[in-house]
N, C-alpha and C positions, 0 to 999 in steps of 0.2 A: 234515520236515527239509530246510535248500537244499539243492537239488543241485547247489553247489557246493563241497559237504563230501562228499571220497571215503570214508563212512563202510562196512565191513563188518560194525559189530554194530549193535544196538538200542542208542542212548544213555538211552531211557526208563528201561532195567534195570541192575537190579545183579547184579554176579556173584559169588556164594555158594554154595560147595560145588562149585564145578564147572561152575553152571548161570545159566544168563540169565535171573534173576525178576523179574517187576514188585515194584514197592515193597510194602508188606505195606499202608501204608493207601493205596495207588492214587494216590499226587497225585505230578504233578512240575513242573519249575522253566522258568522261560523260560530260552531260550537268545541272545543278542546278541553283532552282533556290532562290534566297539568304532570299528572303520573308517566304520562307517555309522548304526547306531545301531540296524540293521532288527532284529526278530527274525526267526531264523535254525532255530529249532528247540527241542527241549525235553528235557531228562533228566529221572534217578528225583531221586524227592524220598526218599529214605531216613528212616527215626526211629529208634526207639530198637530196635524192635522187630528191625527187617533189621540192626541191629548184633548186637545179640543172637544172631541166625541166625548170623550171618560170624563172630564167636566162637566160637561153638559146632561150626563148620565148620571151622574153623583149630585149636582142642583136638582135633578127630576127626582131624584131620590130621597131624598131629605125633605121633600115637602109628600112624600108620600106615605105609604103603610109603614115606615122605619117612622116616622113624626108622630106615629100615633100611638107607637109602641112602648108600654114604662119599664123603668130602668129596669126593672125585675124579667121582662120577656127579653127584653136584649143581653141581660146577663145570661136568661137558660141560654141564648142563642152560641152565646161565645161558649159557655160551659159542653154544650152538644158538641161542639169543634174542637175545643179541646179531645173531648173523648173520641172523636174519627182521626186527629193526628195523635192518639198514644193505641189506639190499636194499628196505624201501619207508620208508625216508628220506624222499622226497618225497611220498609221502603223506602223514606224519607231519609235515612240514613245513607242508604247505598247510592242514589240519588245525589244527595250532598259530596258524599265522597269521590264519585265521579268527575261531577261538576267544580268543585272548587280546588279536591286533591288535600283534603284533609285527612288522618288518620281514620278509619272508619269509627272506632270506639269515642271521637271526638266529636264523629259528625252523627252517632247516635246522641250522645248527653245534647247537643243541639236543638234535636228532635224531642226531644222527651223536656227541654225547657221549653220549646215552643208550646206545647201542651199545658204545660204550668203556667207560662204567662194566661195562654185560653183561661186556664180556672179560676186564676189570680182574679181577670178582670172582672171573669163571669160572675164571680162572688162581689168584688165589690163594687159595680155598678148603680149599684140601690142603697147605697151607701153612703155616695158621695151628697152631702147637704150643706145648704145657706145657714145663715146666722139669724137670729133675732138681736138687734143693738137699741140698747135704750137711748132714749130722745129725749125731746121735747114731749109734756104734759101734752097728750091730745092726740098724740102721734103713734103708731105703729109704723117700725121699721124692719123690715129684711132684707136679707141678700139671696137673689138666685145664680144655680150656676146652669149656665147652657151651654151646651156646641155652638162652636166658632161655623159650622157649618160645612164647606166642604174642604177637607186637610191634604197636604198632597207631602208624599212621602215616598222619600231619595234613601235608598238602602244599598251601603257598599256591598263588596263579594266576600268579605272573611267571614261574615256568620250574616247571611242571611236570616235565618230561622229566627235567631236570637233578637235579631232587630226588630222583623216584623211584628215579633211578636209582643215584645215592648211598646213600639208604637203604633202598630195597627191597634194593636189588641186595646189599650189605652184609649183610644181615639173612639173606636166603635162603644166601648164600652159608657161614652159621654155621651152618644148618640151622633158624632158626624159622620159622614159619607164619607170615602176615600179613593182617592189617586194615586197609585204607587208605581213608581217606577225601581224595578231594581236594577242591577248594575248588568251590563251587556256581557262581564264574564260569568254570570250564578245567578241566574234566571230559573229554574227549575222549580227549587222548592217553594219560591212566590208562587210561580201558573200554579203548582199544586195545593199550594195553601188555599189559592182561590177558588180552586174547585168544588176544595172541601168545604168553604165557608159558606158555597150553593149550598150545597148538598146536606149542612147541617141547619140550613132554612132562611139563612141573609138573602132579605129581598133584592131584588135585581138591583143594580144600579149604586148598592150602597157602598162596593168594593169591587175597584176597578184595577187592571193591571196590565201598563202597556210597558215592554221591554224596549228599548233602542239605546243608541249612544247617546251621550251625557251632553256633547253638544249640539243636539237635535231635539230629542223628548225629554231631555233633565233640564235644558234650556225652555222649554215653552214650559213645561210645567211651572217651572221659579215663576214665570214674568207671567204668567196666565190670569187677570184679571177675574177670572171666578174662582181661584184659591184666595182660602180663608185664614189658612194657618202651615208652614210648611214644617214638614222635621227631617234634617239634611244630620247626615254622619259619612263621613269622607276625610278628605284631605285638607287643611287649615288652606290653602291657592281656592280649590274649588268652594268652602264653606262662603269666603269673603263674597266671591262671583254671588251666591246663592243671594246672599244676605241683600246687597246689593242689588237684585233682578228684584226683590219681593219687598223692597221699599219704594219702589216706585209706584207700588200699589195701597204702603203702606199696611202691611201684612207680617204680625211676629212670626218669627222662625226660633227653632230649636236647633240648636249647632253642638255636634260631639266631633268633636276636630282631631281627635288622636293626643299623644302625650309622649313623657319621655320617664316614664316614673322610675322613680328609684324601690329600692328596697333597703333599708339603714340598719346595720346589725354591730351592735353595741357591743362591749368584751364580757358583759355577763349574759350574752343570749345564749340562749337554747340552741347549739349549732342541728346537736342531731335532728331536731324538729324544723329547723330554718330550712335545714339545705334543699328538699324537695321543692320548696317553693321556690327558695330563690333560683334554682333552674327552668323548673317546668313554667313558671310564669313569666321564662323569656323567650322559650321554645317551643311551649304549644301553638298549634296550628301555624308551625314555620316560623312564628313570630310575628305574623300581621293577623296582631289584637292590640289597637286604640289602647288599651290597659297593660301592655304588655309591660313586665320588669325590665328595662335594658340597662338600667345602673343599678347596683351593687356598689351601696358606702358602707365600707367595712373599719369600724376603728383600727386604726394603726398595730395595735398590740396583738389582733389576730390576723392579720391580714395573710400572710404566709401560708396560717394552719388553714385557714376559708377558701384561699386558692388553691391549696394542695387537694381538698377534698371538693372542691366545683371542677376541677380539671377533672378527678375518678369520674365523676356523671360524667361529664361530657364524653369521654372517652369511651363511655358505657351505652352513650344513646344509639337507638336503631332509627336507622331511616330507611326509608323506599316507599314502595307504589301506597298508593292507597287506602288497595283490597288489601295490602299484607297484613294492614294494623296494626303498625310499629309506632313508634315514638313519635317519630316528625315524617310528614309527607314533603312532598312539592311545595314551590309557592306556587301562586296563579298563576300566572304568565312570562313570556317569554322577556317580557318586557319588564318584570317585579324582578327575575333571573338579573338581569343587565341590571336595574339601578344598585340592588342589593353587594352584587360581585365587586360593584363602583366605589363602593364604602368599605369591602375587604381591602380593596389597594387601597384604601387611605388611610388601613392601619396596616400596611407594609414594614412602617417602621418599628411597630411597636410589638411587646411578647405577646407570642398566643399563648395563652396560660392552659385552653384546653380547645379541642377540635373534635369532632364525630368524623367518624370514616366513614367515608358515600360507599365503597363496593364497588357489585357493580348495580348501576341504575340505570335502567332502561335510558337508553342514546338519545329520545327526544325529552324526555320530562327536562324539568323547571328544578332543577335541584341545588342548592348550595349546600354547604359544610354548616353545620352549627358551630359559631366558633365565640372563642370567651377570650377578649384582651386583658392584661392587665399592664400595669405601667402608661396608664391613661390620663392625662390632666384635664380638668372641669370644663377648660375650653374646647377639649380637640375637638372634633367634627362627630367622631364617634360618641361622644360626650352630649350633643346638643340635637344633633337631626336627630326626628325619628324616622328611623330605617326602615320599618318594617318588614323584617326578616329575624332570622334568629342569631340573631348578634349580640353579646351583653359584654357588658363593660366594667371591670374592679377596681373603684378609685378609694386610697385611702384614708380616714379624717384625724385626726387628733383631740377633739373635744367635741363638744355638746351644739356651740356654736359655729363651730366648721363644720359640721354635718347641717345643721341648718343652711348655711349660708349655699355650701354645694347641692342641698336636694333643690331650693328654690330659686337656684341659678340657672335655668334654661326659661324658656320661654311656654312653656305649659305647666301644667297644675292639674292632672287630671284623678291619679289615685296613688299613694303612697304605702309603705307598708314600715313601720318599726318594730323591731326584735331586739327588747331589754328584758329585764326580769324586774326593772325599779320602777313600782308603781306610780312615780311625782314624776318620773320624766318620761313615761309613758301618754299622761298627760299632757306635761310640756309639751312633745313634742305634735302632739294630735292638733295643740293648738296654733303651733310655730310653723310647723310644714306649711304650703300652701299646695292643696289637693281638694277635690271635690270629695274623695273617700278616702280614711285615713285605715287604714288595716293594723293592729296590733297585736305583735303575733302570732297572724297567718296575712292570706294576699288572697283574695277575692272572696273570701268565704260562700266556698260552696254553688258561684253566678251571680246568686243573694238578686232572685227575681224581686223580693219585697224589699231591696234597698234604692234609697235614689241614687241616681247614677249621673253626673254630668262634671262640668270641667269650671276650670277658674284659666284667664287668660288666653293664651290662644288653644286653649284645649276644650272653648265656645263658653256654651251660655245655656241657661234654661235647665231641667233636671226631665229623666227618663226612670221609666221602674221604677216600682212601687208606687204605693197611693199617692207619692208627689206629682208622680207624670199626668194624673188625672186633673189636677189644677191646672196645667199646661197648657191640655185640651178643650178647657175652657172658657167662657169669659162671665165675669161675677155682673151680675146687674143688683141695684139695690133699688127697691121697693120704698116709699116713704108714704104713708097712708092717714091723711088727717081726718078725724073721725069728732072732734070735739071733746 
C-alpha cells in the first residue's frame, strides 16, 4: 500500500462481526490512483460467501446488546463517531483524495459532512416517535416505529463519505444492523469509517463492511434472503437489477439513480450571484454528482451575455492532481476517462462555448477537459444522458412554459434550481418543475444534511437526509388496545 495513504486498518479485509478477515476465497482488487493512473495498493475482493458471514453477523447483532439499547445510547453512540471522524478530517480527507481523485478541499467538506450526518442522526434518534389516533369508544390506538432489521447498503465511488453517512447514519440511528458494501473503486473511507464506528463503541456485528465487485458481493447482498431493507445509489441499469434481486424477497429499496438537472435563469436574475453556481454545480468533483447542474436554460434575451460570462469560468478553471487542490481533479477511472470523451465526440458538431486547459497532467490520470456547449437542442444526447463528467450544456427558452416544458423533458427529476427575482413565478415554478428538490436562487444549499434528498422518475424512489430518511428506515406498526 503507498505510503502516502495515512491508512490505520488492513484494506485487504473485511469487517465482519467485529473482526478484520481476509476474504473467504483470498483474492483482491487493485487499487489506483485516478491523479496518476499508478497503482496505489489493493483491497478484499469479497463474494458471495463474506456476505453471507456479514448477514449472519448483523441478525446476531440485532438480537443482541444493540436490541437492548434506547434511542438515546445509540444516539450518544453515532454522536462519539461523529466527534472521532471531525478530529482526523484530514486524514480522511487525504485518503478520499487519493482514492477517488477528487480536489483535496472537496474531499475535506466530505469529511466534515460525514461528521454532521454522525451528529445529525446522533441527535435525533430519540426523537423519532408514533402517533396516538383516535378510535373507537373503548379503544387506545398507536403507532410504533421499528427497525426493519438488518439494511444492506450499496454506496457508489463519487462521495463515499457523504453517502454513508446519510444512510448508515440513518439506519443505525433507527436501530438496524448493517451490510455495506462499497464500490470496488473508493473503498477506503467505508474500512475507515468502520473502524471508527468500533472504536467509538458500536457492538460487534452491527456494521459490517465487505468490499468486492458489484457483480459478486453487490449481487448476493440485493438477492440475500436475510436483508431487510436495501439503499442502492448508482446507475438507473444497476438500480433496476437491484430493485429486481430484492423483490424476490419482497424487500423495499431506496433508489437515488442520478439525474440530469437543469439550472433555469430567467432575464431578471441575479447573474452576478448565479454564475458560481451555475458552473461549480457542473464541475465539482469532475462532474460525477447524481445532482450535478448539466443544463443550463437561459431565457433567450440573455443568452449571449450568460455565455459570454460561463465561458470566462471555464477558461479560468484549474485542474490537476489531487494533492494540488485545484478546481477539478480526475475522474475515477480509466473507464469513466472512455465513456465521458465518448460524449465529447458527440458534441463535435456543436460550439464549445467554453473549455479548461488540462496543461500538463500527469500521463496516466483520468483527465478530461471541462467543457460548456452551447447551440444544444432539448433532444441531443448531450441534452438527455447523464454523463457524469464535467460537461454542461446552454439551451435557450423563450417563455415561462418552454422552460417548463424543456426542464421536465428528459427522463429524471432529481434537483432543480430557479433564478428570477419575481416572487409568483418563483413559486410557479417550484411547483411546475418536476424535481425531488427545487433550489431557488442558489443549487444545493450548503449539502443541506437536514434536507430530504431523493428523485421523482428514473432518478428512483424513497427520500435520504434529514428526518425523512428515518421513516425509511423503518416500519410503522400500529397498536389497537381494547380496554372497555
Amino acid at each position: 500500500m503507498s505510503t502516502d495513504l495515512p491508512l490505520w486498518f488492513d484494506p485487504s479485509k473485511c469487517l465482519i462481526g467485529g473482526h478484520w478477515v481476509a476474504p473467504a476465497g483470498g483474492g483482491t482488487l487493485p487499487l489506483y490512483d485516478p491523479s496518476t493512473g499508478a497503482r496505489i495498493g489493493e483491497i478484499a475482493r469479497g463474494t458471495a460467501d463474506d456476505i453471507d458471514a456479514a448477514v449472519q453477523a448483523a441478525e446476531t447483532a440485532r438480537h443482541g446488546p444493540w436490541a437492548r439499547l434506547s434511542a438515546a445510547e445509540r444516539g450518544r453512540i453515532l454522536l462519539r463517531l461523529g466527534q472521532l471522524v471531525t478530529e482526523r478530517v484530514d486524514d480522511l480527507a487525504r485518503i478520499e483524495a487519493l482514492d477517488v481523485g477528487k480536489p483535496l478541499k472537496q474531499a475535506r467538506a466530505d469529511a466534515v459532512a460525514l461528521a454532521r450526518y454522525c451528529e445529525f442522526y446522533g441527535g435525533a434518534a430519540d426523537k423519532l416517535m408514533g402517533d396516538t389516533i383516535p378510535y373507537l369508544d373503548g379503544y387506545t390506538v398507536y403507532t410504533l416505529r421499528e427497525p426493519h432489521g438488518v439494511t444492506g447498503h450499496i454506496v457508489p465511488w463519487n462521495y463515499p463519505m457523504q453517502i454513508i453517512g446519510r444512510s448508515v447514519g440513518a439506519a443505525l440511528a433507527t436501530g438496524n444492523t448493517c451490510v455495506l458494501k462499497p464500490a470496488e473503486d473508493a473503498c477506503l473511507t467505508a474500512l475507515a469509517f468502520a473502524d471508527m464506528a468500533k472504536a467509538a463503541g458500536l457492538p460487534d456485528g452491527v456494521l459490517n463492511v465487505v468490499p468486492g465487485l458489484g457483480a459478486e458481493a453487490g449481487a448476493a447482498l440485493t438477492s440475500h434472503p436475510g436483508i431487510h431493507h436495501i439503499s442502492f445509489t448508482g446507475s438507473v441499469g444497476t438500480g433496476v437489477m437491484v430493485q429486481q434481486a430484492a423483490a424476490q424477497n419482497v424487500v423495499p429499496v431506496t433508489l437515488e439513480l442520478g439525474g440530469k438537472s437543469p439550472q433555469i435563469v430567467f432575464d431578471d436574475a441575479d447573474l452576478e450571484a448565479a454564475l458560481p453556481f451555475l458552473v461549480n454545480a457542473g464541475v465539482q468533483n469532475c462532474g460525477q454528482t447524481c445532482s450535478a447542474s448539466s443544463r443550463i436554460l437561459v431565457h433567450r434575451s440573455i443568452h449571449d451575455q450568460l455565455l459570454e460570462r460561463m465561458s470566462a469560468r471555464y477558461a479560468a478553471l484549474r485542474v490537476g492532481p489531487a494533492m494540488d487542490d485545484l478546481d477539478v481533479g480526475p475522474l475515477i477511472s480509466a473507464k469513466q476517462q472512455e465513456i465521458v470523451s465518448g460524449y465529447l465526440n458527440q458534441g463535435a458538431d456543436l460550439e464549445i462555448a467554453g473549455r479548461a486547459q488540462l496543461g500538463d497532467m500527469p500521463a496516466g490520470g483520468y483527465y478530461v477537459p471541462p467543457t460548456l456547449f452551447s447551440g444544444v437542442t432539448a433532444d441531443h444526447a448531450l441534452a438527455q444522458s447523464e454523463i457524469f463528467g464535467p460537461v454542461q450544456v446552454v439551451i435557450p427558452f423563450d417563455d415561462e412554459d418552454q422552460a417548463v416544458q424543456i426542464a421536465n423533458g428528459t427522463d429524471y427529476g432529481l434537483v432543480a434550481s430557479v433564478w428570477t427575482q419575481n416572487g409568483a413565478r418563483q413559486m410557479r415554478l417550484a411547483r411546475r418543475v418536476r424535481a425531488g428538490q427545487i433550489f431557488i436562487n442558489n443549487y444545493g444549499a450548503g449539502g443541506g444534511v437536514e434536507l430530504p434528498f431523493g428523485g421523482m422518475g428514473k432518478s428512483g424512489h424513497g427520500r435520504e437526509k434529514g428526518f425523512e430518511a428515518l421513516y425509511g428506515f423503518t416500519t410503522l406498526k400500529t397498536v389497537a388496545a381494547f380496554h372497555g
